[in-house]
N, C-alpha and C positions, 0 to 999 in steps of 0.2 A: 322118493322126495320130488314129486311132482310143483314142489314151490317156490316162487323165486327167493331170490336174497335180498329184493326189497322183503316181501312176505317174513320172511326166518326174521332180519332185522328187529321190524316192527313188532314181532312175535318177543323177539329176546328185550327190547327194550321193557316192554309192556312187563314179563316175566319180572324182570330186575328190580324196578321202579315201583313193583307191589311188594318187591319182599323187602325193599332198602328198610333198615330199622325205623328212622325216620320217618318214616313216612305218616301215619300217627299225630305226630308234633307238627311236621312242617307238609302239608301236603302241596302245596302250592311248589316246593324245590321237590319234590316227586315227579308231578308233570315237567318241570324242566329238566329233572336226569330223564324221562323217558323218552324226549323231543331232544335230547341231547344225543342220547344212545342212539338212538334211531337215525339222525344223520350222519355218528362217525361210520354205524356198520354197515350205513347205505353208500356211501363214500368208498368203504372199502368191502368190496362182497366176500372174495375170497378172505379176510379174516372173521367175519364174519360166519360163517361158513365151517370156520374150525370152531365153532363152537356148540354148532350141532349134532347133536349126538352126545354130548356132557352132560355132567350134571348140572350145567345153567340151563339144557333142552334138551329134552328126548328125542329122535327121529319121529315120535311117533307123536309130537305134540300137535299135529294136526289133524289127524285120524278121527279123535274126537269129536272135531270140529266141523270135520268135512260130510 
């Protein structure tokens, strides 16, 4: 896990934010749950951080990317 917990944050918000059901109907409160997430798990790294490796993120949801 070569990335920071800004990076996972923004990774988990973006994650969340596409699958929220809503999102469909209201996209415009999608972007604001994503710009939401993304400042509480930036705020906090370490919980954050517990969330990597679940099934809200893979360890390995950068791999692809990188």
């Amino acid at each position: 896990m070569n990335h920071s917990a800004r990076d996972w944050a923004e990774a988990i918000a973006i994650r969340l934010s596409d699958e929220w059901g809503g999102k469909s109907e209201f996209s415009e409160d999608a972007d604001l749950l994503k710009d939401v997430l993304k400042k509480v798990l930036t705020a906090f790294p370490d919980e954050c951080m517990r969330l990597v490796g679940t099934g809200i993120i893979e360890e390995s949801y950068f791999d692809q990317l990188d």
